[in-house]
C-alpha positions as CSV (number, residue, x, y, z in Angstrom):
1,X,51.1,180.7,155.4
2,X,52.4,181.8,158.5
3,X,55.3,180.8,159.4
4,X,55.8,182.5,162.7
5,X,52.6,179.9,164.2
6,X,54.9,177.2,162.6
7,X,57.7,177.6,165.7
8,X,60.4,178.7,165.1
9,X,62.3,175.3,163.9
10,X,59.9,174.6,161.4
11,X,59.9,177.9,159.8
12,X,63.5,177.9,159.6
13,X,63.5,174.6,157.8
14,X,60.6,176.0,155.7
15,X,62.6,178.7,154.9
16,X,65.7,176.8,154.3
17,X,63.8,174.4,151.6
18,X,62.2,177.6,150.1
19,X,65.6,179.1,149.3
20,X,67.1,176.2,148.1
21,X,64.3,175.2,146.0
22,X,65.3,179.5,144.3
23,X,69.3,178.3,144.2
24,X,68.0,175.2,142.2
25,X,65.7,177.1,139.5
26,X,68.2,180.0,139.3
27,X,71.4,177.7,138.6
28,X,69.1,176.4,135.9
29,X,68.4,179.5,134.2
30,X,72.0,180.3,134.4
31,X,73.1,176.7,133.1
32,X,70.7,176.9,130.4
33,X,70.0,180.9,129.4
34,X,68.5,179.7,126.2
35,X,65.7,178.4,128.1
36,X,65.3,180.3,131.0
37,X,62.6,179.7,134.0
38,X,59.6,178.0,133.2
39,X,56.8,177.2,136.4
40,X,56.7,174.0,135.5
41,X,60.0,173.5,136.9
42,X,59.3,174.3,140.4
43,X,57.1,171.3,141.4
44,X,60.1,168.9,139.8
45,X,62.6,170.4,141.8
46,X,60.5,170.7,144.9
47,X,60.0,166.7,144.7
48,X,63.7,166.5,144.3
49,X,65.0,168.6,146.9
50,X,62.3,166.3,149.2
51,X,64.6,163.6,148.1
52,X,68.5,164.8,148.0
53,X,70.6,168.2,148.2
54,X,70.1,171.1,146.3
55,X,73.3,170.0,144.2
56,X,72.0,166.8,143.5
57,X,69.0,167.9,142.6
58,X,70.0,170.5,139.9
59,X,71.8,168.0,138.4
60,X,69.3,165.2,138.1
61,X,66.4,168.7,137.1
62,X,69.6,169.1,134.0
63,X,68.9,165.3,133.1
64,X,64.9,165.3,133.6
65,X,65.4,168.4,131.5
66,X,67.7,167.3,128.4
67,X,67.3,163.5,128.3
68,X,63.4,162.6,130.2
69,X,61.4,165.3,129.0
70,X,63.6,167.9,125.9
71,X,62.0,170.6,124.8
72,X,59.1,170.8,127.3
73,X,60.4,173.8,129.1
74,X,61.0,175.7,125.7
75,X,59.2,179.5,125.2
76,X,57.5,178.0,122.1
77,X,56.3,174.8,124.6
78,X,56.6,172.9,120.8
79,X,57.6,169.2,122.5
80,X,54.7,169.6,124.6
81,X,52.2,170.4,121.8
82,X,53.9,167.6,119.8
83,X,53.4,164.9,122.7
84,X,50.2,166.2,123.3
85,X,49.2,165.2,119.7
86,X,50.6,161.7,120.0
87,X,49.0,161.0,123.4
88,X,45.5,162.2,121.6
89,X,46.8,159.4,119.1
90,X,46.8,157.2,121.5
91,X,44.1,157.3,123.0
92,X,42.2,156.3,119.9
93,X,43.6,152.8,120.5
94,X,43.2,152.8,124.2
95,X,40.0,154.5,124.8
96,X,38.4,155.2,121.3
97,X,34.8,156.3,123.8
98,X,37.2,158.8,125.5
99,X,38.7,160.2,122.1
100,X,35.2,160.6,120.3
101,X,33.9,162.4,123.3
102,X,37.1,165.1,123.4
103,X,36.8,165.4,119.8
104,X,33.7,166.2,119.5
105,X,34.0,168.5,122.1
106,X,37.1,170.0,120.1
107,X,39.1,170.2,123.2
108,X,42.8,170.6,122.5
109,X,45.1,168.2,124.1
110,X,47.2,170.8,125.2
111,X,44.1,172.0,127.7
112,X,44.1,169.4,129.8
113,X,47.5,167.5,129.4
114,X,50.1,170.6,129.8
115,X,50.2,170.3,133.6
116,X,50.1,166.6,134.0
117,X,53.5,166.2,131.5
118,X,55.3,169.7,132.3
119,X,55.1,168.5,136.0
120,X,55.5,164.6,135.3
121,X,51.8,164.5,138.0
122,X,53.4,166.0,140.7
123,X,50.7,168.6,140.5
124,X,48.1,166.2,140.2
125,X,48.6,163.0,142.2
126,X,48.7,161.9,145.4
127,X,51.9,162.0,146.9
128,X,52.8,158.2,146.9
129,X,51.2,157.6,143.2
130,X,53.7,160.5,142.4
131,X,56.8,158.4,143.8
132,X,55.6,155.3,141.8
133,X,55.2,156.9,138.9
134,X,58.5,158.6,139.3
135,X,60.4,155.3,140.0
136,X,59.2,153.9,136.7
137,X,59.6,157.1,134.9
138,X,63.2,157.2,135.9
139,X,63.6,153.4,134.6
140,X,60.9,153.4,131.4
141,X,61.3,157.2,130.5
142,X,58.4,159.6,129.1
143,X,56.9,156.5,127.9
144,X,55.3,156.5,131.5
145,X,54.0,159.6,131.3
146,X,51.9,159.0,128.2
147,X,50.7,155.5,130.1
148,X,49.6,157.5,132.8
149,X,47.8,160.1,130.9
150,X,45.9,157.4,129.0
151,X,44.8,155.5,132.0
152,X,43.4,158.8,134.0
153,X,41.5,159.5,130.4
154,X,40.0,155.9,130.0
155,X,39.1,155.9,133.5
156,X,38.0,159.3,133.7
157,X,35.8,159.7,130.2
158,X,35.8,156.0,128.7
159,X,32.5,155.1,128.9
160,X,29.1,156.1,128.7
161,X,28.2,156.2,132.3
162,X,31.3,158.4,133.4
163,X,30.3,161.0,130.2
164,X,26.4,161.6,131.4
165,X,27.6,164.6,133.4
166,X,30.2,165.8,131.0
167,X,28.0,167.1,128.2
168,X,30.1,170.3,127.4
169,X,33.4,171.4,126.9
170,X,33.4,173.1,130.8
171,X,32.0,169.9,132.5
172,X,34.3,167.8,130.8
173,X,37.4,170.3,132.0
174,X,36.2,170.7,134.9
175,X,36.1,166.5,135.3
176,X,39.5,166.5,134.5
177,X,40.9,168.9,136.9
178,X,38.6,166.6,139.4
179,X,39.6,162.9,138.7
180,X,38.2,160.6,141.0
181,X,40.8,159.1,143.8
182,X,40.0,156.2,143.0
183,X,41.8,156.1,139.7
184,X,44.6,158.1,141.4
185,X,45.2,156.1,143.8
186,X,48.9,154.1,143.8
187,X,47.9,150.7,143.8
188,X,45.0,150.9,141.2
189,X,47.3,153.1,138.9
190,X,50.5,151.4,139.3
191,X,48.4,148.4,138.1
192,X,46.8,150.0,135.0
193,X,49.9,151.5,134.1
194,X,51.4,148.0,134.0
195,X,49.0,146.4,132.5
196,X,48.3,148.5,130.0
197,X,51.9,149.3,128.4
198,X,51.4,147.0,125.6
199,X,49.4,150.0,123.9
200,X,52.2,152.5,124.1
């Protein structure tokens, strides 16, 4: 990017947010040594620091951290791998058309739901179906997460139709770094996520 084309004001403010969002993800690695830097991180605290000061927003990364999503920033990535295994659990219930396909396929959770948890979508949705999901992540905790990642699977592989052009393991990846908008979108997923919390 260029930021000299920006004017100057803009580029200073791009600037500004760039070096907080370094003070935010450095205090972490200092707070927590153990763990260290993981990318994951960055999208979080960028979505924070769009919200609050860099202060605030270290704190509340500590809290999504240790209490919203432990472990997931750990070398060994173990709480991921783990969550990854119960989602794939429960899509069985949700979407047993979706499961039979990614099993057969022998496609690892872990392939296609690292980015969507590590970054609770911030990566992957559109901006305002990432502050929905946000506000009910805050008040429901990880649960939302999981509901989430089992409405973009149903919606994305739970039917015959939607799996004629994903006959291989690349097609199907490749389908669900593409989702549709439409299943993205805030209103529709907001909706699904609601109603369908009674699986998880």
């Amino acid at each position: 990017m260029d930021l000299g084309r920006m004017g100057p004001l803009w580029a200073e403010l791009l600037r500004a947010e760039q070096q907080d969002l370094f003070r935010v993800l450095k205090a972490y690695t200092l707070y927590r040594p153990e763990e260290g830097y993981c990318q994951a991180q960055a999208p979080i605290a960028a979505v924070l620091l769009m919200h609050m000061p860099a202060e605030q927003a270290f704190w509340c990364l500590v809290q999504i951290c240790e209490k919203y999503l432990p472990g997931y920033y750990s070398e060994k990535l173990e709480a991921i791998q783990l969550d990854g295994q119960i989602l794939f659990s429960l899509l069985h219930k949700v979407s047993p058309v979706a499961y039979k396909h990614l099993s057969k396929q022998k496609i690892d959770p872990i392939l296609y739901m690292t980015e969507w948890f590590m970054c609770a979508f911030s990566r992957t949705l559109p901006w305002s179906s990432v502050l929905r999901v946000w506000d009910m992540f805050f008040c429901e905790g990880v649960k939302i997460i999981f509901r989430v990642g089992l409405v973009l699977l149903k919606h994305t592989l739970g039917s015959s139709d939607k799996l004629k052009s994903c006959q291989g393991q690349y097609e199907t990846m490749e389908r669900l770094r593409a989702l549709s908008p439409k299943i993205m979108q805030e209103t529709f997923l907001v909706q699904e996520v609601r109603s369908g919390g009674r699986h998880t």
